[in-house]
Structure formats: C-alpha cells, structure tokens
ZATIDREN-565752 format. One record per residue (C-alpha): residue number from 1; residue in three letters; chain; x, y, z. Coordinates in steps of 0.25 Angstrom, whole numbers, always signed. Layout:
! residues N
{resi NUM | resn ala | chain A | u X | v Y | w Z}
...
***
This chain:
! residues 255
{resi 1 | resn unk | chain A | u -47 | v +117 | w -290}
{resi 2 | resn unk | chain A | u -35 | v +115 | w -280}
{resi 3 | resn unk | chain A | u -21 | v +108 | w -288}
{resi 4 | resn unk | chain A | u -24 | v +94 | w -280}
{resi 5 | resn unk | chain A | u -9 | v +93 | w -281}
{resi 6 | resn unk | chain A | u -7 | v +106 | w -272}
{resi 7 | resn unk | chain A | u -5 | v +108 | w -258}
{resi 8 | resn unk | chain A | u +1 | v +93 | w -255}
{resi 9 | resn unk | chain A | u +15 | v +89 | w -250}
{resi 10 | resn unk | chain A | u +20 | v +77 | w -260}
{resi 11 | resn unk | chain A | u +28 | v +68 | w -251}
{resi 12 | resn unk | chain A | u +37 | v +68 | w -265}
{resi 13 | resn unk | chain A | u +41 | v +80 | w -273}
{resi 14 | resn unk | chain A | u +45 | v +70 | w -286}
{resi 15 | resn unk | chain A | u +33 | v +62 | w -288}
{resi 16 | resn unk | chain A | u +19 | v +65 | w -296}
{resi 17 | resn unk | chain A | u +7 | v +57 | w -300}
{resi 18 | resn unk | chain A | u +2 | v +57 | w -312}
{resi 19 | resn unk | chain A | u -11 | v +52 | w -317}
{resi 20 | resn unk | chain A | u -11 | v +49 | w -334}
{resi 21 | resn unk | chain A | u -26 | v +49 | w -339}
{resi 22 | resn unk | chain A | u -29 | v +48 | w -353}
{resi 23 | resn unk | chain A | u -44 | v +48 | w -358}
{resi 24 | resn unk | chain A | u -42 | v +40 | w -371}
{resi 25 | resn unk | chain A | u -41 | v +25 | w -364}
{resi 26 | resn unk | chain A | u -44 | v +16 | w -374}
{resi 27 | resn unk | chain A | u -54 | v +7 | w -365}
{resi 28 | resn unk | chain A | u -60 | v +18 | w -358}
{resi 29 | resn unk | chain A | u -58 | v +31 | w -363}
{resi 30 | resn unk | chain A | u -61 | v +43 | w -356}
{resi 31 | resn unk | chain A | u -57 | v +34 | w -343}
{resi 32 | resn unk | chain A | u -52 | v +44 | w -334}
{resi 33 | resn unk | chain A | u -63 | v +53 | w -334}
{resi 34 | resn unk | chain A | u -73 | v +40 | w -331}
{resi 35 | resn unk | chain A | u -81 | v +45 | w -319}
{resi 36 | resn unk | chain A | u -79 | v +37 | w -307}
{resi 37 | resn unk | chain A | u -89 | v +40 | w -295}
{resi 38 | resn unk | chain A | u -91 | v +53 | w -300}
{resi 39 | resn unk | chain A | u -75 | v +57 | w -304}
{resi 40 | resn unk | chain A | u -66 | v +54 | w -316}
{resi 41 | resn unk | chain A | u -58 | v +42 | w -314}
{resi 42 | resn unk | chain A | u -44 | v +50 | w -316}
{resi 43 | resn unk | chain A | u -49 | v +59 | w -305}
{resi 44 | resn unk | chain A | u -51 | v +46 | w -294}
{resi 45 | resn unk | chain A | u -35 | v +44 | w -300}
{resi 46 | resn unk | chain A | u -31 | v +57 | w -296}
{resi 47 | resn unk | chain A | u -38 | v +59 | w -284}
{resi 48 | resn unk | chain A | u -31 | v +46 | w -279}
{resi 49 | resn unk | chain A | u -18 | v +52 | w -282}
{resi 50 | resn unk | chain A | u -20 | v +65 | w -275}
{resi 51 | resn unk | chain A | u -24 | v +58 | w -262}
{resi 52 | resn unk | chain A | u -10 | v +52 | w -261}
{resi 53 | resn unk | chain A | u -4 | v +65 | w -259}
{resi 54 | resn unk | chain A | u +8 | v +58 | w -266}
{resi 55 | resn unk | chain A | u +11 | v +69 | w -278}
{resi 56 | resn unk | chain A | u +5 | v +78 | w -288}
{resi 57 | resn unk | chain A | u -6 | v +73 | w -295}
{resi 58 | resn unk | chain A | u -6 | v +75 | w -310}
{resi 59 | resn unk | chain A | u -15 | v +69 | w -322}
{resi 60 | resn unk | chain A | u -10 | v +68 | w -334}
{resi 61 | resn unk | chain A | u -19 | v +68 | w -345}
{resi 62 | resn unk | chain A | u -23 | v +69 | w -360}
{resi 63 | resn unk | chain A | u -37 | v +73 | w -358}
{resi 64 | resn unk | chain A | u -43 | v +86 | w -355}
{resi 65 | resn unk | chain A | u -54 | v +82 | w -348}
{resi 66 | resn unk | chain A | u -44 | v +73 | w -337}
{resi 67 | resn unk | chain A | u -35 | v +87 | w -336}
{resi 68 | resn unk | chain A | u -48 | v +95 | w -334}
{resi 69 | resn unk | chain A | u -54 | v +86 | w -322}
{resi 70 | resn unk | chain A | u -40 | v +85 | w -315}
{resi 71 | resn unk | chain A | u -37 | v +100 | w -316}
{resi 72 | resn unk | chain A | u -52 | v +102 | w -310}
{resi 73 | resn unk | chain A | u -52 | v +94 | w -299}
{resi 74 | resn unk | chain A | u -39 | v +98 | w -294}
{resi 75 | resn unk | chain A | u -27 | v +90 | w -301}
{resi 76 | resn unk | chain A | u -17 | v +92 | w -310}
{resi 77 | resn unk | chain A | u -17 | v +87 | w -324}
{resi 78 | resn unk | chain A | u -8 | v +87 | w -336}
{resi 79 | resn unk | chain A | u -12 | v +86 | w -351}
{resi 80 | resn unk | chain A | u -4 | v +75 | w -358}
{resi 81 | resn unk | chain A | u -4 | v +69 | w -373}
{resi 82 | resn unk | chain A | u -15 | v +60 | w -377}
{resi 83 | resn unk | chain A | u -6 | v +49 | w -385}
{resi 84 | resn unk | chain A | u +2 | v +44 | w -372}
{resi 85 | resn unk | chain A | u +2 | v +29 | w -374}
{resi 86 | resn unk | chain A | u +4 | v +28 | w -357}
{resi 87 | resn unk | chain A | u +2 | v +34 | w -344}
{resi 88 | resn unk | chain A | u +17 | v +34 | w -343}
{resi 89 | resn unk | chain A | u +18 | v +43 | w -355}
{resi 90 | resn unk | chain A | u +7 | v +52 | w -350}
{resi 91 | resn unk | chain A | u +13 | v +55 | w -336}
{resi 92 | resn unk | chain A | u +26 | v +56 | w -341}
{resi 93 | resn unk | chain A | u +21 | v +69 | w -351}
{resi 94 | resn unk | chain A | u +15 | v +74 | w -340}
{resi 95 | resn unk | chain A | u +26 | v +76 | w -329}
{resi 96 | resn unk | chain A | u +34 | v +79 | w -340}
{resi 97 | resn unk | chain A | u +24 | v +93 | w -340}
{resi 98 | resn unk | chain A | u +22 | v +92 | w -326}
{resi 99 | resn unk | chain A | u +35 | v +92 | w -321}
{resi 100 | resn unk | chain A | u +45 | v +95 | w -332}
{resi 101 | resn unk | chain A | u +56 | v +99 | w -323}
{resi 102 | resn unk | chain A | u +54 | v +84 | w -316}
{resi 103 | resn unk | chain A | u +50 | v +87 | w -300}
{resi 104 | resn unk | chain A | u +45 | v +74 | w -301}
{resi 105 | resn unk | chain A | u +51 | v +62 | w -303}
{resi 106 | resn unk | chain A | u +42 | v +50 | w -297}
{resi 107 | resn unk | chain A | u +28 | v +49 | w -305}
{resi 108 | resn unk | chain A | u +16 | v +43 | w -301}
{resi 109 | resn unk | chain A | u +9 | v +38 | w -313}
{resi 110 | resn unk | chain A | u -7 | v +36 | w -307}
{resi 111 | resn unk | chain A | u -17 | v +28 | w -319}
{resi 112 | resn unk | chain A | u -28 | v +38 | w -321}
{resi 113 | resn unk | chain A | u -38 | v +23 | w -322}
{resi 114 | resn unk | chain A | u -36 | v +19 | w -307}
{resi 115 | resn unk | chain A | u -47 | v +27 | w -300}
{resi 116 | resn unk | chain A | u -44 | v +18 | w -288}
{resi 117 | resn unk | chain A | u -31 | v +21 | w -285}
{resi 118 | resn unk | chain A | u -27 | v +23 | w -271}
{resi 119 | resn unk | chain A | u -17 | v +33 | w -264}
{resi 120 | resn unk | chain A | u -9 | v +21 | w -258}
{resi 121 | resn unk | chain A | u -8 | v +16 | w -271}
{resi 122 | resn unk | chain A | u -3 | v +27 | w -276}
{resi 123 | resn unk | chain A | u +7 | v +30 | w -265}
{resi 124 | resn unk | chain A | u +13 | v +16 | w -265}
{resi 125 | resn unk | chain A | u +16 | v +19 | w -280}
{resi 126 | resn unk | chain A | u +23 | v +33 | w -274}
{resi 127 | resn unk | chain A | u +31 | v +26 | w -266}
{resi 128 | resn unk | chain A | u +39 | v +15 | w -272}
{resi 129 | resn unk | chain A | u +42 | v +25 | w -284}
{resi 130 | resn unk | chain A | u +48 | v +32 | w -271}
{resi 131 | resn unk | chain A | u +56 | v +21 | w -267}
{resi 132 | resn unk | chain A | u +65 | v +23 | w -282}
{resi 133 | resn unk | chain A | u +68 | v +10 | w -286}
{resi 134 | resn unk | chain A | u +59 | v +9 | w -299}
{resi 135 | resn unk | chain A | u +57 | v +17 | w -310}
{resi 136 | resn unk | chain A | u +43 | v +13 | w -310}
{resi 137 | resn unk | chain A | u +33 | v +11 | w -298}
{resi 138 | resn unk | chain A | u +19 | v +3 | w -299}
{resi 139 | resn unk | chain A | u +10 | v -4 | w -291}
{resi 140 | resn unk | chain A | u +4 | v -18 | w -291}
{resi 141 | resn unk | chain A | u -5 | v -26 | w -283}
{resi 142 | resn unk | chain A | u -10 | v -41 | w -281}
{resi 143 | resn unk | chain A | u -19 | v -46 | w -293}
{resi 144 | resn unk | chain A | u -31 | v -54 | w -291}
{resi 145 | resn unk | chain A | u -33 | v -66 | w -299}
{resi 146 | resn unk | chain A | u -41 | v -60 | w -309}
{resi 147 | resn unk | chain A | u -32 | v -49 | w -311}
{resi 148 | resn unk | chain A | u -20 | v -58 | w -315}
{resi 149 | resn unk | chain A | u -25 | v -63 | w -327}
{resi 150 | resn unk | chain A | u -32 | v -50 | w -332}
{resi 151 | resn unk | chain A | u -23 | v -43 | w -342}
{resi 152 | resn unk | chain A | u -28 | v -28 | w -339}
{resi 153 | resn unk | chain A | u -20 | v -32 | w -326}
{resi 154 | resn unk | chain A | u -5 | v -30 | w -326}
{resi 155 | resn unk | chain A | u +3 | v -39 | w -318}
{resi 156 | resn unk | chain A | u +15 | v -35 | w -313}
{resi 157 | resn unk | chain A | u +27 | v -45 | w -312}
{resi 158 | resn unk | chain A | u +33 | v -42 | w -298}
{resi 159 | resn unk | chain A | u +46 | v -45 | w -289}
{resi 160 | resn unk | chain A | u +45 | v -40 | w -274}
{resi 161 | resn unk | chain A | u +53 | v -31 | w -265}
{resi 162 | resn unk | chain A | u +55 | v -37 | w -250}
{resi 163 | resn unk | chain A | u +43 | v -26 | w -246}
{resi 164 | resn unk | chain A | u +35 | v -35 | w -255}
{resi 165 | resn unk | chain A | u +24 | v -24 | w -259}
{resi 166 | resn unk | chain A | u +35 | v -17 | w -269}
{resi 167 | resn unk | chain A | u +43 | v -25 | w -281}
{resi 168 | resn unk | chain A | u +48 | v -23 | w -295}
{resi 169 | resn unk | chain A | u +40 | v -25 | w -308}
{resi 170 | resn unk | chain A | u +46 | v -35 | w -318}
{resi 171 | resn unk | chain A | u +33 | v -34 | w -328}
{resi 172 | resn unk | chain A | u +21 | v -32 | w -330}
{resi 173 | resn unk | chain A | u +10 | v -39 | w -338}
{resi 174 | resn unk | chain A | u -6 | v -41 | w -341}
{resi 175 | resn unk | chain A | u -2 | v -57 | w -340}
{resi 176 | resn unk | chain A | u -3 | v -64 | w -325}
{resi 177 | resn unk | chain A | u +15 | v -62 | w -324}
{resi 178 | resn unk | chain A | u +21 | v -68 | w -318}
{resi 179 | resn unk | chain A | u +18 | v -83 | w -321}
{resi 180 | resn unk | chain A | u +13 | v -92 | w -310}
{resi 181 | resn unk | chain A | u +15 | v -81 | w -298}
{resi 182 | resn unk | chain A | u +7 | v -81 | w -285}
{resi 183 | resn unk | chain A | u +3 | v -66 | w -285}
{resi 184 | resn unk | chain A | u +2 | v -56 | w -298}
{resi 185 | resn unk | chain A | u +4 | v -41 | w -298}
{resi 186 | resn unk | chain A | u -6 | v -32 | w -303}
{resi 187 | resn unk | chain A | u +1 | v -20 | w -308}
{resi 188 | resn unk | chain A | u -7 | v -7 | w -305}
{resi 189 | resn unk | chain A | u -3 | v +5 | w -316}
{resi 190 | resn unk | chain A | u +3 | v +15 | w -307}
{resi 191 | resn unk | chain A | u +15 | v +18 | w -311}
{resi 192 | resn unk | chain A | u +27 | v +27 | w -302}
{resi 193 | resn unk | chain A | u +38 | v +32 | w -311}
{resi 194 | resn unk | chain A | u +51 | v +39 | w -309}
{resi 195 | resn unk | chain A | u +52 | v +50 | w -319}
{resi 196 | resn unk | chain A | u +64 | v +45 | w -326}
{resi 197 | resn unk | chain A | u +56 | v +31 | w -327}
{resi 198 | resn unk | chain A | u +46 | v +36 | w -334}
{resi 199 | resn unk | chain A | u +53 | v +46 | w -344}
{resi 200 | resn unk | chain A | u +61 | v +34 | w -347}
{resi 201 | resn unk | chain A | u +48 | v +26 | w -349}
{resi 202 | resn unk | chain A | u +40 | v +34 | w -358}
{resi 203 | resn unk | chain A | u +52 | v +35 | w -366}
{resi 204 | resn unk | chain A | u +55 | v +22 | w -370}
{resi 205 | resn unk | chain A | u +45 | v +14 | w -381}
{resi 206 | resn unk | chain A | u +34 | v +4 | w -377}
{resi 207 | resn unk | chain A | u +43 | v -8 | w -374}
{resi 208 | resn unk | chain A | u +40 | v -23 | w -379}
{resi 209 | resn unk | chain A | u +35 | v -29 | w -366}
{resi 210 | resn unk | chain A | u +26 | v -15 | w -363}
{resi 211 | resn unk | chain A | u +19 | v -18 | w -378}
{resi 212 | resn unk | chain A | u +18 | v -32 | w -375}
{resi 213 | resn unk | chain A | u +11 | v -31 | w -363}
{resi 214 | resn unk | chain A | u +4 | v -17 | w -364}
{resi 215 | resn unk | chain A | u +10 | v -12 | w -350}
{resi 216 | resn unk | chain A | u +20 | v -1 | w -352}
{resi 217 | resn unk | chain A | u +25 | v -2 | w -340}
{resi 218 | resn unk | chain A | u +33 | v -14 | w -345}
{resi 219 | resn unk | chain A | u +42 | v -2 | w -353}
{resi 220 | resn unk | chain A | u +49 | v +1 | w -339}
{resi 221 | resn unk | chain A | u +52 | v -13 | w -336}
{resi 222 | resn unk | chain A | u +57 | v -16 | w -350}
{resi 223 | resn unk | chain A | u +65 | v -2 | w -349}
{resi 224 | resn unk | chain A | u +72 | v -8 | w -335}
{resi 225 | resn unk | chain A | u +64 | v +1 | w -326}
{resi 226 | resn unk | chain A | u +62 | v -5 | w -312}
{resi 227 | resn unk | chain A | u +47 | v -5 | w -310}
{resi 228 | resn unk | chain A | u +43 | v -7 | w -294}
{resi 229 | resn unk | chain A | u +29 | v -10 | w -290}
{resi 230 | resn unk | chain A | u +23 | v -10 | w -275}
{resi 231 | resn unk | chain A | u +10 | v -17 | w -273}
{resi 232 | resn unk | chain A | u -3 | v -11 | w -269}
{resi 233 | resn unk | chain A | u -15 | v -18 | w -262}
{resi 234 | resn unk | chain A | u -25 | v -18 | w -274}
{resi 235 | resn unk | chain A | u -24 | v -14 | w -288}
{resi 236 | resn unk | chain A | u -33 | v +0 | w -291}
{resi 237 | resn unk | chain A | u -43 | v -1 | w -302}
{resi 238 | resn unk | chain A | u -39 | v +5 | w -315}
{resi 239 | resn unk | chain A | u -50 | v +9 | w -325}
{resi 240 | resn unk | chain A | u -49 | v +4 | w -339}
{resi 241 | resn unk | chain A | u -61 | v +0 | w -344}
{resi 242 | resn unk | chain A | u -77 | v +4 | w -341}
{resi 243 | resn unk | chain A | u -77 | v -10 | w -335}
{resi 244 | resn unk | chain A | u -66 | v -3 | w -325}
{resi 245 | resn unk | chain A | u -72 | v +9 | w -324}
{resi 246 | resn unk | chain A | u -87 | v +4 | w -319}
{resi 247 | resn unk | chain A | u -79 | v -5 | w -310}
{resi 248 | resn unk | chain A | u -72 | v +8 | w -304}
{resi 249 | resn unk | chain A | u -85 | v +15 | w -303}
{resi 250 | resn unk | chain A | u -93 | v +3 | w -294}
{resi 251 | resn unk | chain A | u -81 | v +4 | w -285}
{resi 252 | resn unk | chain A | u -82 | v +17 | w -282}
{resi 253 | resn unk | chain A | u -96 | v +19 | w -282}
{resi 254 | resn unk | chain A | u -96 | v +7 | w -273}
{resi 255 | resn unk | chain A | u -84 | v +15 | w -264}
***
C-alpha cells in the first residue's frame, strides 16, 4: 500500500511523531494489537495521527506483528529493542535510525494506549513545543472529583501563563497535589520533546523523585528542564487494563 506519510505538505520540516508500542505490558499484554471495533488499538493511535497532517508518522515498536500491520496498512514502522524501560527510550532509538543526520528536531511522542486521541489534541501539543520556551511540552485537563484521588491519575502541579490555557509544570504525582487547591490537573501522557531534550533525558539515570513516584517525567524537572503544559477540554482514554479496554470497546461500539 501507499507510504500514508507521502504526498502531504508538513507545515514544519523539523517535527515527527512517533508512536512507542511495545507488546509485553505487564497488565495487559499484547495490548496494542487488542481489537477495537474491528482494528488493533495502535492502529486507531495512528490513524489519529495521520489526520492531523501535522508530520511524518512513525511507530516504533519491538514486536513483529505491530511493524507487519503498520507496514500493511500504509504506515511506517521501525523495529526497536525490547528491554526499553520507557517510551522515551524507545522513540529516542528510533529517530536515532530514522534520522541519524538530525532533519528533525521537535518530537511528538504519541502513547500507542490512547485509542481516543484527537487531532486537536494532538496539534495543541505541536504547537506550544512551537513556541520554544520548554524543553518538554504536555498536555493536562481538568480532573473530575473521582479522578483526584485515584493514583493511576497523574496530577500535575501547575502555574499559569496570562493566556491561561498554557503554563509551567512544577511536578507531578499519583497524590491529589497540590494541598487544599480549588482545581487539580490531570496530566495526559503526550509528551513534545526537543531533540537535544530528550538525548539529554535518556542519558541521565532514573532520578530519586522519578523512582519515588514511578513517573519518569519527573527526571526532566529534577534535571532543570522547563516542562510547559497547555490544557485541553477532556482527558483521552488510555488502555491499561481489560477493564479499559472493555470500556474503550462500549464507546465505540456505542459511536
């Protein structure tokens, strides 16, 4: 079939997107080939990423059978080692393949687990890694009063620009931070890099606040990079468990 990154004027020649997927997820393994009204979940992650017309596309995977499906339906995939402990690693081995020379220096890291992620989404994201003033760019949105208090929701401690929908990350963490505040912010797992940013990331050891809390995002901050986030409407659903992923498939069978 057709290279879906062909034929398509990028509105920036430094940025890529790419989606890690790995098969061997500890609570649902296997995840990203999970059938969801009749595709593989990586490939509703995909599609959603080539709609946006934003960049090349490009999965980055340890499986054969995620490279073998993207390949046949259009997408470009690259084959990566399977003892990465992060997403963050796994892309990085991959543009390191995929562009060795360095053409791009803006990366959109996509979760291969959001099956409901939206191209707005993903532009907002492209965007404010646009406007250079972080090293890291991510997403939050308002959380609900049942998602404060869950753990597997990541909270992101937040101070506002004058535009109030874009601000700096202090920290993150699976507690309801900070104490006693009106609103919390649920941080979604897209990440935008700068190359530099990330080649410095993967470089540097799992940090004490980062083992801590189990969010590696917090490496960055405690390295002194400036981590901006701009807020989005409503947070995507993200599989991790079966409980997830029969959610997922009601909604859209429901659609």
């Amino acid at each position: 079939m057709t290279d879906a990154n062909l034929s398509i004027s990028y509105p920036d020649d430094d940025m890529i997107i790419l989606i890690p997927a790995r098969m061997a997820a500890s609570r649902l393994p296997n995840k990203p080939m999970a059938d969801i009204a009749g595709k593989p979940l990586i490939e509703h992650v995909w599609s959603a990423a080539i709609k946006s017309k934003l960049a090349p596309v490009h999965v980055a995977t340890d499986h054969q059978a995620i490279f073998d499906h993207i390949t046949a339906i259009g997408g470009n995939a690259v084959m990566t080692k399977p003892s990465h402990p992060s997403g963050s690693d796994r892309i990085y081995e991959a543009i390191s393949k995929i562009d060795p020379d360095g053409k791009y220096q803006k990366l959109i890291n996509l979760q291969g687990d959001l099956p409901t992620i939206t191209t707005s989404a993903i532009e907002k994201l492209a965007q404010l890694l646009n406007q250079q003033r972080c090293e890291l760019a991510t997403l939050v949105s308002r959380a609900n009063d049942d998602e404060i208090t869950k753990p597997q929701v990541v909270k992101a401690v937040m101070s506002w620009h004058e535009d109030d929908i874009t601000g700096r990350a202090h920290y993150f963490s699976r507690e309801a931070v900070p104490h006693n505040a009106t609103e919390y912010w649920h941080h979604i797992g897209l990440y935008g890099w700068q190359r530099s940013a990330l080649e410095k990331f993967v470089s540097l050891p799992p940090s004490p606040l980062e083992q801590t809390e189990k969010l590696e995002q917090l490496r960055a901050i405690e390295a002194g990079m400036i981590v901006e986030a701009a807020q989005i409407d409503e947070a995507p659903g993200g599989v991790d468990t079966m409980e997830d992923l029969n959610a997922i498939r009601a909604l859209f069978d429901n659609a």
